[in-house]
ROPA-279797 format. One record per residue (C-alpha): residue in three letters; x, y, z. Coordinates in steps of 0.05 Angstrom, whole numbers, plus 5000, padded with zeros to 4 digits. Each point is the difference from the previous one (the first is absolute). Layout:
ROPA-279797
alaXYZ/...
This chain:
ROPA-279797
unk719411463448/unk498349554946/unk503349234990/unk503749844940/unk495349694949/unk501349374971/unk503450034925/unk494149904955/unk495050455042/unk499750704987/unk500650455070/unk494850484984/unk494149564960/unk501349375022/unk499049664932/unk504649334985/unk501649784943/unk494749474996/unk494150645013/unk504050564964/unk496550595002/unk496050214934/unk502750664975/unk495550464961/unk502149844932/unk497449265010/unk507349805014/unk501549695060/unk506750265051/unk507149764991/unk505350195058/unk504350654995/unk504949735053/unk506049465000/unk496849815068/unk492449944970/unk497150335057/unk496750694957/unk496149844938/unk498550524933/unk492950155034/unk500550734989/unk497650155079/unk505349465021/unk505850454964/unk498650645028/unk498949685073/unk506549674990/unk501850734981/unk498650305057/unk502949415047/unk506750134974/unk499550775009/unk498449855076/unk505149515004/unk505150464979/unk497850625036/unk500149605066/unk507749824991/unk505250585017/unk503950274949/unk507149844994/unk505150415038/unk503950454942/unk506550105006/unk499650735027/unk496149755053/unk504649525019/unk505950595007/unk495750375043/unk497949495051/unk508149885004/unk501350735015/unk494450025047/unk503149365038/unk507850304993/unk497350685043/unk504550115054/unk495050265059/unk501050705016/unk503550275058/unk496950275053/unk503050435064/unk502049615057/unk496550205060/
């Protein structure tokens, strides 16, 4: 697992903003984030991309509310009844 990268230091490219990364236009990055920690590199985007998409894929989904009703029926079961020897 990765640490947190300082604001101002992009998590995938490591450029600052004093050493901002030169983009292919000439143009150097600018931050895409609030918390400056993913720059407008174009690789730096679509890592970021696919960070998120993990990080959502590894959380479970919420219950719905069907699924809720049916774990309460499954707890409310009376057991059955069985012969007495």
């Amino acid at each position: 697992m990765t640490t947190m990268p300082a604001p101002g230091t992009c998590r995938h490219c490591h450029c600052t903003e004093d050493n901002a990364c030169r983009l292919s236009e000439g143009d150097t990055c600018c931050w895409t984030n609030l918390e400056r920690n993913v720059c407008s590199n174009p690789a730096c985007i679509k890592a970021e991309s696919a960070r998120v998409a993990r990080v959502k894929a590894a959380r479970p989904r919420p219950l719905r509310s069907s699924d809720i009703h049916q774990l309460i029926r499954r707890g409310n079961r009376k057991p059955k009844k069985g012969r007495a020897a």
